[in-house]
C-alpha positions as CSV (number, residue, x, y, z in Angstrom):
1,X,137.8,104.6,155.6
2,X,134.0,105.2,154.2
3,X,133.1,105.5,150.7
4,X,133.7,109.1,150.6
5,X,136.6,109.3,151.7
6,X,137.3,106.8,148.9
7,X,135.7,108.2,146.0
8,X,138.0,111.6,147.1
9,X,141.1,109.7,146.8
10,X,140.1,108.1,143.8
11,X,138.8,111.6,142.3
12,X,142.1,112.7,143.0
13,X,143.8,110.5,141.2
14,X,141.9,110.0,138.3
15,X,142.8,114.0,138.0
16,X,146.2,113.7,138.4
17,X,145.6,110.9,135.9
18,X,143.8,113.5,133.9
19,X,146.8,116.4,133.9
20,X,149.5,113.5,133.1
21,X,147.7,112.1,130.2
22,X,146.9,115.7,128.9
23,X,151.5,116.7,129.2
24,X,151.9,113.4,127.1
25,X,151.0,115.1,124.0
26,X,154.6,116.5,124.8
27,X,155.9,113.3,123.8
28,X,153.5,112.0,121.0
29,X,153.0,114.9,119.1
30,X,156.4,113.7,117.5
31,X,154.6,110.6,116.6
32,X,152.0,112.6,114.7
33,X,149.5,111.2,118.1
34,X,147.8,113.5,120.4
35,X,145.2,113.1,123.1
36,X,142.5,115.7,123.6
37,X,140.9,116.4,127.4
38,X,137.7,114.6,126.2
39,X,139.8,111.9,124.6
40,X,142.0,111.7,128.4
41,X,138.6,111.4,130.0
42,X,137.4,108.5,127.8
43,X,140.7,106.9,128.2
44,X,140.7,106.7,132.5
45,X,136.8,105.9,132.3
46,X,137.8,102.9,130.4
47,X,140.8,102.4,132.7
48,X,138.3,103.0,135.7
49,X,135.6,100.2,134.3
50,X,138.9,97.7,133.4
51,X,139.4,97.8,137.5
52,X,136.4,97.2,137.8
53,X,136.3,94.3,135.3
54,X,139.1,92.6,136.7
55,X,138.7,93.6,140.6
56,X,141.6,95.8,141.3
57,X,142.4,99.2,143.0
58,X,145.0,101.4,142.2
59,X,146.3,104.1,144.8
60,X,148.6,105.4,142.7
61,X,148.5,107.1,139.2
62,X,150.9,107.2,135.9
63,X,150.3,103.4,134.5
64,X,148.3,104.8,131.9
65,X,150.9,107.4,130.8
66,X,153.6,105.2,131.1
67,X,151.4,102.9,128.5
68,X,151.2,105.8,126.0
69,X,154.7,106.8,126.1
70,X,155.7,103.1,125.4
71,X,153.3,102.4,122.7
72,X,153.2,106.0,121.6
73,X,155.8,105.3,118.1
74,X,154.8,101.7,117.5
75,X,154.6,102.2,113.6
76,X,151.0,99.9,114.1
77,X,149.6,102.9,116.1
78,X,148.3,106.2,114.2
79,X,146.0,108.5,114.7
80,X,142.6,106.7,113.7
81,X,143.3,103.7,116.2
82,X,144.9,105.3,119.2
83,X,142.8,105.8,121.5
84,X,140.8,102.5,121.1
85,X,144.3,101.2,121.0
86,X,145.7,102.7,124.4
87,X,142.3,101.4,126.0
88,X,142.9,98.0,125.2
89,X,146.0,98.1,125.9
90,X,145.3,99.2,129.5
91,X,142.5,96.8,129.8
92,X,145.1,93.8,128.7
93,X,147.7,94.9,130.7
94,X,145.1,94.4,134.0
95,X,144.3,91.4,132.7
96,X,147.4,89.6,132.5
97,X,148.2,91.2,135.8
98,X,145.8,89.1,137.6
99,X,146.9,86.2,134.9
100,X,150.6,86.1,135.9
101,X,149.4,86.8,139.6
102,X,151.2,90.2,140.0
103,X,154.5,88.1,139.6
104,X,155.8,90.3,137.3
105,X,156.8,94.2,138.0
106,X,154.8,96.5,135.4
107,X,157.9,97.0,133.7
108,X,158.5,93.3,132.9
109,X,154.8,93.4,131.9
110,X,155.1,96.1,129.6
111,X,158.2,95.1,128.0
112,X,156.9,91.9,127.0
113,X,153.5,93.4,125.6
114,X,155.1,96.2,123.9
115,X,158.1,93.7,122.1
116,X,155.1,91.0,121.0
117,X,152.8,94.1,120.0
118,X,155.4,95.2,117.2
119,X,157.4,92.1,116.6
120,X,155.2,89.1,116.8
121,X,151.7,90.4,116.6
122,X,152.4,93.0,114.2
123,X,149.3,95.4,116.2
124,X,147.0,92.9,116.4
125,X,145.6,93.3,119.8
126,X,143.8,90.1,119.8
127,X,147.0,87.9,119.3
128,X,148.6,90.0,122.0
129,X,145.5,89.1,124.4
130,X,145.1,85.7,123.1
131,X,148.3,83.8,122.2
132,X,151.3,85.3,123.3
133,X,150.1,86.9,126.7
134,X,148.4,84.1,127.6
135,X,151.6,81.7,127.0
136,X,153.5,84.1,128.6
137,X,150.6,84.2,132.1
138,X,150.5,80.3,131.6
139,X,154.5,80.0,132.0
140,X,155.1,82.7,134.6
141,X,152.3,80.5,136.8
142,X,154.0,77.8,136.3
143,X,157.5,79.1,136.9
144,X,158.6,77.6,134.3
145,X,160.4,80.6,131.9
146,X,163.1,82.9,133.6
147,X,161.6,86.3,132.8
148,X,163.4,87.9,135.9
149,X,166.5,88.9,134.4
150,X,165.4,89.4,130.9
151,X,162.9,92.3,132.3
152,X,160.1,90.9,129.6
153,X,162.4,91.1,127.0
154,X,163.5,88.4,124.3
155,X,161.8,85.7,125.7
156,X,158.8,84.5,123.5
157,X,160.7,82.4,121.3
158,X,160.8,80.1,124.6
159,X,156.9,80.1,124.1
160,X,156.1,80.2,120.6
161,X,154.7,77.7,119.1
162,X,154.4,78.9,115.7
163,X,157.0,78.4,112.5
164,X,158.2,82.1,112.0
165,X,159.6,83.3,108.8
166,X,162.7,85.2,109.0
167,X,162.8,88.6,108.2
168,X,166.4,89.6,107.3
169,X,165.8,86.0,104.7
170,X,162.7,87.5,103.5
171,X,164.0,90.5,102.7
172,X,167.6,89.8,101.4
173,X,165.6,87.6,98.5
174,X,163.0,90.5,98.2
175,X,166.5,92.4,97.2
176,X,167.8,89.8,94.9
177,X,164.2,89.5,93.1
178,X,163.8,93.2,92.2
179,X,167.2,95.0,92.1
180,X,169.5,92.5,90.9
């Protein structure tokens, strides 16, 4: 195959890419999200330098979708951050894919991202990137966490290393405090 018949296929995907990202706003506008066609565009350029960044090809289309539609009613996403949001997120997702050595399915991936990115990291991207993905990349390596059957989910507890305060506590003395 030369490099135009590779730049076609990859043209054609990115505007496949391009359409499915654009029929989104189907689901997110419920969110109170949408994503314009210039907004699309700057979201698979990113997507397209990320590959690039970490050295992989993708044949296929709908990651990126599939990323908005799971992050889409995270209540740590609105309008002012999404896209900068979705482009990290698709930029850490490829990364952790090389760091877990593509031992995990997308799905298992995603899972786990999307459960830390609302119930550990509380939107902060950089904890995502930083602590609990790379835990997560370091164990997977190692084969030493069963994330198999769990599909990514409910399994960072096995990996935090961190005190956490718990919520249903927090806020069942929050009640006694102020209406009792």
């Amino acid at each position: 195959m030369n490099i135009g018949n590779m730049d076609l296929i990859l043209y054609n995907i990115s505007k496949k890419e391009l359409d499915l990202i654009e029929k989104s706003n189907v689901n997110i506008n419920r969110f109170g999200l949408s994503i314009t066609r210039k907004e699309a565009k700057e979201i698979i350029i990113s997507k397209n330098e990320t590959l690039k960044k970490y050295k992989r090809i993708e044949f296929s289309y709908g990651l990126t979708e599939k990323i908005i539609y799971i992050f889409s009613d995270s209540e740590y996403i609105d309008r002012n951050n999404y896209i900068d949001t979705i482009k990290d997120l698709v930029d850490i997702f490829y990364n952790f894919k090389n760091e877990t050595e593509d031992k995990l399915t997308d799905d298992e991936l995603l899972n786990f991202m999307r459960e830390q990115f609302d119930d550990v990291c509380y939107g902060d991207l950089g904890y995502l990137r930083d602590t609990c993905l790379e835990r997560f990349s370091k164990a997977v390596r190692d084969e030493s966490l069963d994330y198999i059957y769990s599909q990514g989910k409910n399994i960072y507890e096995n990996l935090s290393e961190e005190q956490r305060w718990d919520k249903d506590l927090y806020q069942s003395v929050i009640k006694e405090l102020f209406w009792e």
